[in-house]
N, C-alpha and C positions, 0 to 999 in steps of 0.2 A: 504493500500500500504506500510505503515512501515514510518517510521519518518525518515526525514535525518538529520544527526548530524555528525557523522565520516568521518574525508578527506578519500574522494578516494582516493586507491594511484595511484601513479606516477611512475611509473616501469624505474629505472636507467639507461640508454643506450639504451632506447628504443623510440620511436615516434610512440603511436597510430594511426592508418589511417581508420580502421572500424570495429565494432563488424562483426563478423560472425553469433553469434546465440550462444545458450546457449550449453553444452555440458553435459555428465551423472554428472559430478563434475565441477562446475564453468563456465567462460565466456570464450568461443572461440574471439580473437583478432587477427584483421589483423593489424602486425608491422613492424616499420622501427629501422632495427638495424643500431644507428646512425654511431659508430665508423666503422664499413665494409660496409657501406650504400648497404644492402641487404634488400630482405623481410623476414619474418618469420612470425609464429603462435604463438603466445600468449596463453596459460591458465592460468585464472587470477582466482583464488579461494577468494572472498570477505571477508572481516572482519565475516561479518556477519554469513558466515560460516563456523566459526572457527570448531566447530565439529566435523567437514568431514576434519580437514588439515593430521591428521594422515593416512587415508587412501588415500588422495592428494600424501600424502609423499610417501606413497610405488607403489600406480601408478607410480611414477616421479620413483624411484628406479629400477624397474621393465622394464621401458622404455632406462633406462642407461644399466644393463646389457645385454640389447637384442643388443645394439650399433649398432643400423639402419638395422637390422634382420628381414625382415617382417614388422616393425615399422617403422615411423618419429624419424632420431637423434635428440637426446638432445644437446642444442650448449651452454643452460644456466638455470642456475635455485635458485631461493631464496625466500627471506621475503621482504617486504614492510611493516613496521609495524604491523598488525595481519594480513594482506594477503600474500597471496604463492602466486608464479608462477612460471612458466615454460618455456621456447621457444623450440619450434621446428624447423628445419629444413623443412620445406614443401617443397621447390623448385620449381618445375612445376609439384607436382601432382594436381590431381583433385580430388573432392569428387565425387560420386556415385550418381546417380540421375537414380530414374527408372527400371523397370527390361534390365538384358542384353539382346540382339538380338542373335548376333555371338557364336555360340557352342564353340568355342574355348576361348573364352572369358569367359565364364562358366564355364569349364576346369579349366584354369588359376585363375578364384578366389578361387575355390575349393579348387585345388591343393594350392594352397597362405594359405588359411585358416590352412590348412593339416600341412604345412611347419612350419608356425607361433607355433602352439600347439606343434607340437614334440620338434620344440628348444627351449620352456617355459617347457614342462615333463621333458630336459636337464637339466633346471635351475631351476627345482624342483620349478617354481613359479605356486603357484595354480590363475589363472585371468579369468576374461568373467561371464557370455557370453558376447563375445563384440558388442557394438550395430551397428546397420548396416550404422549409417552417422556418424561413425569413419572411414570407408573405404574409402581411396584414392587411384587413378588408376596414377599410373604410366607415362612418356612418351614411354618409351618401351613394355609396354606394362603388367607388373607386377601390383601389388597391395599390396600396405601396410596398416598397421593403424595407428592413431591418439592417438588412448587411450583403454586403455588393459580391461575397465568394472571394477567388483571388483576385487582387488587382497587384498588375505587374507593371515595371517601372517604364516599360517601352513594349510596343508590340505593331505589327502592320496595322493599319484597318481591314483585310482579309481575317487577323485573328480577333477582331473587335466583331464580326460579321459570323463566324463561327461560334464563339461563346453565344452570343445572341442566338443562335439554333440549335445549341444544343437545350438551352437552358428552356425557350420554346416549346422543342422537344419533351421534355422532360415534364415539366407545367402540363403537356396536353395527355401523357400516359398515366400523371400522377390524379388530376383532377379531371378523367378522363373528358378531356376538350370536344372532344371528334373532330370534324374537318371546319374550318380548312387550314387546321395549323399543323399538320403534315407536309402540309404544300407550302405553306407561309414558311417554315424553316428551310425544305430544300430552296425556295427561290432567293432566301436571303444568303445560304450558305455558298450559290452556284451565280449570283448572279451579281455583278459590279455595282450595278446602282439597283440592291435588294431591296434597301428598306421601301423604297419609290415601289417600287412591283411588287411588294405584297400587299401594299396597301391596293395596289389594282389584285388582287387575288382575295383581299377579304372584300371588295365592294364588290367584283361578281358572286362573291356568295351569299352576300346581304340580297343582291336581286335575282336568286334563282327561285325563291317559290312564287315571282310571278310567273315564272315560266314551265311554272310544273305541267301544269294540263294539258297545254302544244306539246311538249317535250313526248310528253305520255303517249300521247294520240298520233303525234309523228314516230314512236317507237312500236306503238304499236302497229302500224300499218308496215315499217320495214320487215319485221319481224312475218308478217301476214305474207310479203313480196318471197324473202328469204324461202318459208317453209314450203311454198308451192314450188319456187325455184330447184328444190332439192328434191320433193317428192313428188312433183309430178312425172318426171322422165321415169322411176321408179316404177312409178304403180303404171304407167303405160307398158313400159315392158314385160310387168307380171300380165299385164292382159292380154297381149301376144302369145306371151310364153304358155298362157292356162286359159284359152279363151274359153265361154261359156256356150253353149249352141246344144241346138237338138239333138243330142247325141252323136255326133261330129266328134270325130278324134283327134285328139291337141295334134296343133300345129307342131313340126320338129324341124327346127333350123340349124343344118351341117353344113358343112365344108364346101365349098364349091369353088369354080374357076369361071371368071367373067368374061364374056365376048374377046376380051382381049389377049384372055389367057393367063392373066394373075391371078394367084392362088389369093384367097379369101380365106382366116382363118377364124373359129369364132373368141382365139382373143384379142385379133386385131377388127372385130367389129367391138368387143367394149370396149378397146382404147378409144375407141371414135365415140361412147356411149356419151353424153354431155351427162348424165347424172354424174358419171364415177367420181372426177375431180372435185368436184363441191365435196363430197361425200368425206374425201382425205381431207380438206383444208378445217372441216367443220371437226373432224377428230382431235387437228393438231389445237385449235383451239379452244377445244376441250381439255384437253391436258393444261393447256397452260393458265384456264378459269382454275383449273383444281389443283392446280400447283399452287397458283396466289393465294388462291382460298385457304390451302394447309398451312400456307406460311402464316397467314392472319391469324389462323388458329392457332398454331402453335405459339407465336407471340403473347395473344392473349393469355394463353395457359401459362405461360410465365408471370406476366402481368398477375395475373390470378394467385399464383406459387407465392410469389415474391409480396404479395399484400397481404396473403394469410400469412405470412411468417413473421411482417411487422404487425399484423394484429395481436399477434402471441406477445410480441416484444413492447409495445407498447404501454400496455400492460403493467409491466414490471419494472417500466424507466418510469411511469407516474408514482409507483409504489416507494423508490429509490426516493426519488425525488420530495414527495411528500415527508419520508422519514425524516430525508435533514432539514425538511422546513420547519419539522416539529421541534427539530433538536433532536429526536432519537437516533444519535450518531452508531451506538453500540448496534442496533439493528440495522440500520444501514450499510455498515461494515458487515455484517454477516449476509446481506443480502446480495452485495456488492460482489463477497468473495465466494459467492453458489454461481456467479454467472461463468457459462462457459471459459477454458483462455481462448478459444476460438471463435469468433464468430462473423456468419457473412459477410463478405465484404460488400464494398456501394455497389448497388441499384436503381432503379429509376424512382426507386420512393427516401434513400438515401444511404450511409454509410451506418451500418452498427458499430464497426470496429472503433470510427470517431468517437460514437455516441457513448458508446462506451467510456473511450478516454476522457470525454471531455466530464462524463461524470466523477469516473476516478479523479478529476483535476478538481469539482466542484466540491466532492467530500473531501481531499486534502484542505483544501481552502477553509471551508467550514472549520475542520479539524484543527488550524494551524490558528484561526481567529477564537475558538474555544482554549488551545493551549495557551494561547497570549493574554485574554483575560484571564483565567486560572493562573498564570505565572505571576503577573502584578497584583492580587490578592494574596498571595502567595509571599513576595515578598515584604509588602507593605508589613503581612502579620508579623515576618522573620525580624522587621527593622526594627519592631518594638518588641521583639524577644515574646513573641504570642505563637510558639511551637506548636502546640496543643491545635489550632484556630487553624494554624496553616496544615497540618495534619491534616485536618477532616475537609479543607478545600481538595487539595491531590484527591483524597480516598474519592471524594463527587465526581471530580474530573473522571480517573478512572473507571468509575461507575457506567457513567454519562457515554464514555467512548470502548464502552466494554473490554479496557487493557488491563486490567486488577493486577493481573501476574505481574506485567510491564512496571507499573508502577510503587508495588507490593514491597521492594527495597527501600525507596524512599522514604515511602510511610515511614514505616521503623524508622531509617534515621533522623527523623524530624520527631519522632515521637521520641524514641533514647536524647535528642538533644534538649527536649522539654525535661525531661526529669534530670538529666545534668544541669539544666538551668533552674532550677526549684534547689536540689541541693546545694551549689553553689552560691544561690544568693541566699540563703538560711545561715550558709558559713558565714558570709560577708556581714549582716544583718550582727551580728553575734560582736564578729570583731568590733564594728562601730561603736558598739554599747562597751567594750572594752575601750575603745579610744574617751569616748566620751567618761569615762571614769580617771581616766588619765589625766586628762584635763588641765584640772587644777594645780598638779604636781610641776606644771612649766618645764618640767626637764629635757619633754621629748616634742620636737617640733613639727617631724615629720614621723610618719607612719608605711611600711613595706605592704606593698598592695596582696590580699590576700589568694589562694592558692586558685586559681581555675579562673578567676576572677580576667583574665586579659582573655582571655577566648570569649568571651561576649562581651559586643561594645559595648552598648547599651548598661551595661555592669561597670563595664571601666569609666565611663565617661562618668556614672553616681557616683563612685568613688571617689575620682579627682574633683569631684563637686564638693564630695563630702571634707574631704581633706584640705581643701581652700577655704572652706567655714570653720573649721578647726583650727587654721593658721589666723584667720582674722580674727574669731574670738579672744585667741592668745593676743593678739596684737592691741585688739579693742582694752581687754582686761589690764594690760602692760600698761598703757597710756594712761590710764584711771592711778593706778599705783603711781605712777611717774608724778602726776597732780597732785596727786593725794602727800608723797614726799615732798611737793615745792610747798604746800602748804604748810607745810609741819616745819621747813625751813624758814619759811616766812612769817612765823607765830601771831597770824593777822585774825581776824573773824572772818568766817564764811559763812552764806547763808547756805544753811541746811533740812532737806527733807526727808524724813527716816520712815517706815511702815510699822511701827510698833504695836500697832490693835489689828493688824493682819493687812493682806494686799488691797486692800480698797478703804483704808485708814490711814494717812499720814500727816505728820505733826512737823510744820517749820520753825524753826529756831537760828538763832547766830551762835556759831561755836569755834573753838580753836581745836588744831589738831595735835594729838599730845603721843599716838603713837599708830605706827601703818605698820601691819603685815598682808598676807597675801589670801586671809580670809577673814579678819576681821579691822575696823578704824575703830579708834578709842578719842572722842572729844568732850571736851569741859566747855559744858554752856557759861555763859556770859551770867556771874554772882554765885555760882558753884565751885565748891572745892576739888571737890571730886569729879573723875573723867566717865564718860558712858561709853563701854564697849559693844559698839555694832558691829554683825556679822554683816558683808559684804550687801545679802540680797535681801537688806531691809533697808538701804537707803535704795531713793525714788530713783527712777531713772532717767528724772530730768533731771537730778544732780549729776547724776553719772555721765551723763552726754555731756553738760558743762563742764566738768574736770576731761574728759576724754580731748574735748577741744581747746584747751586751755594747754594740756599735752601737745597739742598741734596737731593731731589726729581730725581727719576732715570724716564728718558723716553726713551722707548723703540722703540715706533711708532709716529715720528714725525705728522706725519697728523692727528693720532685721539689724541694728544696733544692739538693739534692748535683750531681743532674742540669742545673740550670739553672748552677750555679756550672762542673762542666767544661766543659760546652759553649762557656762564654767561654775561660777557662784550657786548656782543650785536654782529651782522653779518647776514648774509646770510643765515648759514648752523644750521640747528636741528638735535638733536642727535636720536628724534622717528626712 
């Protein structure tokens, strides 16, 4: 079936709604043009078939200069990374399904087909033969096409005059035309200025049923002339040879010699007989009615063969087809891989072998634009360390494209990297609570990143988070001590806020500082003898931003100030 690896692409101002089916070059798409919220057609030429984008490219070319002539206009057309595509215009045509009924309607594609070929010999583009489910019908009643078959970069006008009859051809066996497009393909294939003379070969066929009844009535009388011609010398000489009479005994005609002497023999009286000659020429044209005739036959019986075997086939390309419109990739795939590796080559009704491939190319596509969103969901969960999450996407995908086996290693390692990443950070989690006990002791500044902990970013980058809040804590607390010593040098009054009846209670006072350590200050209010010893996370911590700044310490964010200062001195709030 081919490997999937390359994002489908994504076609810019367009929204997908259903494949159609595969086309002679690429994927027929039914889309939503988002900015005019219309429909349109899609041909989407896959990566994979990069090979074919030059000759994609002069189709698209090809379809621009016709400017909706017989054709679907082109409203857009580019690159997606190494795929092409194209939009059409479709509007309310329809495709083709079936032979025509209505004679006039037979007419009308003819004449269509007719029209199409002389304004491409105009534009010197050599294309076709075009295939017969590129045809769409009209609401008025006309017919265009979808896509022009191969257009080649140079060709005679003899080979612009052949495609045009084969394609003719082809149109009159597929949607059984009858005449006169038989005749209208050999005179355009046989004759210099064709298209001009079969326009004179369909306007005597527009006015033959005024001439049916002369026709008839003058056929019938030749035919009246003919059969006496032939049977009367006939049946005059059975009435010599056996005549009737009163009992009279048949005449008997031998051999003689004439006055002159020349022998008369009786087979040189039937060569002289005027019936005989008629009699051979009427044989040999008998043989050669029943010769045509067999050949008719036999064509049609093909015609016949060849229609039952795309009735069968048909069938089972809508069946394909439906599946992936649903999404049921995995069933598609197994339907995909029941179909012969061989099958019929083209026809007058068209190629399987293509139809085939162009489906195998349409379930890649599908399959590679399902792998590509599965992959981005996929990582997104990986980026934020959600193992678990992206685990159970694969297991869907797989699901979804029935490769469980295929993908079945994965799983597990995404699932084993999940429970590595849950033990891991349990370790990590653990350590922090030891650093943060640390703390206070200032001795240690930095911290060795814990074990397994570098094999997930997402883990290393919390770390080095965490270990930058740890250093500025230290740094915030340092600067406060630093204050706290110019003050005690300075033996000045400060005004002071302390939480002594709990943290939503504090008492301001002026006080001098009489002695700092690194978890408690001790000062002597103003008419006291005695010093008051506070623990660190009882004064306010608008005190403590005022000394911190006074240190020279710049704070930016009062609240993760305050936060980083109790974490060391004690409180409520953890910086994890």
């Amino acid at each position: 079936m081919g490997a999937t690896g390359d994002q489908a692409p994504e076609i810019p101002g367009f929204q997908p709604l259903h494949i159609r089916g595969a086309g002679r070059l690429g994927i027929w798409i039914e889309a939503r043009q988002v900015r005019l919220d219309r429909r349109v057609l899609l041909k989407v030429l896959p990566a994979a078939e990069q090979s074919l984008q030059q000759e994609f490219v002069r189709e698209v070319q090809a379809l621009v200069r016709l400017d909706g002539e017989g054709a679907l206009r082109v409203i857009d057309e580019g690159a997606v990374g190494a795929a092409r595509y194209v939009a059409l215009d479709e509007g309310e045509a329809l495709p083709l399904k079936g032979p025509l009924q209505d004679p006039r309607d037979k007419l009308q594609l003819g004449c269509s087909m007719l029209d199409l070929y002389q304004q491409l010999h105009a534009l010197e583009i050599v294309a076709g033969p075009i295939p017969a489910s590129a045809l769409r019908r009209l609401p008025s009643g006309g017919f265009v096409v979808a896509e022009m078959g191969a257009v080649e970069e140079q060709g005679s006008e003899q080979e612009i005059r052949n495609r045009a009859a084969i394609t003719i051809e082809q149109m009159a066996a597929i949607f059984r035309l009858g005449a006169p497009w038989p005749e209208v393909a050999r005179v355009i294939r046989n004759e210099v200025d064709g298209f001009r003379k079969a326009r004179g070969v369909i306007d005597r066929h527009q006015l033959a049923p005024t001439r049916v009844r002369s026709r008839i009535a003058l056929l019938v009388g030749v035919v009246l002339i003919v059969a006496v011609g032939f049977l009367g010398p006939r049946w005059w000489r059975e009435v010599k040879r056996d005549p009737v009479d009163e009992g009279l005994p048949p005449v008997t005609v031998s051999s003689s010699v004439d006055e002159e002497g020349d022998p008369k023999s009786g087979d040189s009286a039937d060569e002289g007989d005027p019936g005989a000659a008629p009699d051979q020429s009427a044989t040999g044209d008998s043989r050669q009615s029943d010769e045509i005739a067999r050949t008719r036959i036999e064509q049609q019986d093909l015609l016949q063969r060849q229609f039952s075997t795309w009735e069968v086939w048909w069938p089972r390309r809508d069946q394909i087809l439906n599946l992936l419109e649903a999404g049921e990739l995995a069933a598609g795939r197994r339907l995909l891989a029941s179909l012969p590796p061989v099958i019929e080559d083209s026809d007058a009704y068209g190629s399987m072998t293509a139809e085939k491939e162009s489906l195998l190319q349409a379930w890649l596509w599908i399959e590679q634009r399902a792998v590509a969103r599965a992959r981005a969901r996929i990582d997104a969960s990986v980026s934020v360390d959600a193992y678990e999450v992206a685990a159970d996407a694969l297991a869907e995908l797989a699901r979804d494209l029935g490769l469980e086996q295929r993908y079945s290693p994965e799983i597990e390692r995404l699932k084993r990297r999940g429970q590595l990443f849950r033990t891991t950070l349990a370790t990590m989690e653990r350590r922090m609570e030891q650093v943060l006990l640390e703390l206070p002791s200032f001795g240690v500044t930095s911290w060795p990143l814990p074990q397994g902990v570098s094999s997930f970013e997402g883990l290393h980058r919390r770390w080095n988070s965490f270990e930058r809040d740890c250093q500025f804590a230290q740094q915030d607390v340092q600067s406060i001590l630093d204050a706290a010593k110019a003050r005690l040098e300075a033996d000045e009054l400060f005004f002071w806020s302390v939480k002594d009846g709990g943290p939503l209670i504090a008492r301001s006072f002026e006080a001098r500082v009489t002695a700092v350590d690194e978890n408690t200050i001790s000062l002597r209010r103003v008419g006291r003898r005695n010093p008051e010893v506070h623990p660190w996370n009882t004064v306010h911590g608008s005190t403590l931003e005022q000394m911190a700044i006074e240190a020279g310490r710049e704070v930016t964010d009062s609240f993760r100030f305050r936060a980083r200062v109790r974490t060391v001195w004690g409180g409520s709030e953890s910086i994890l």
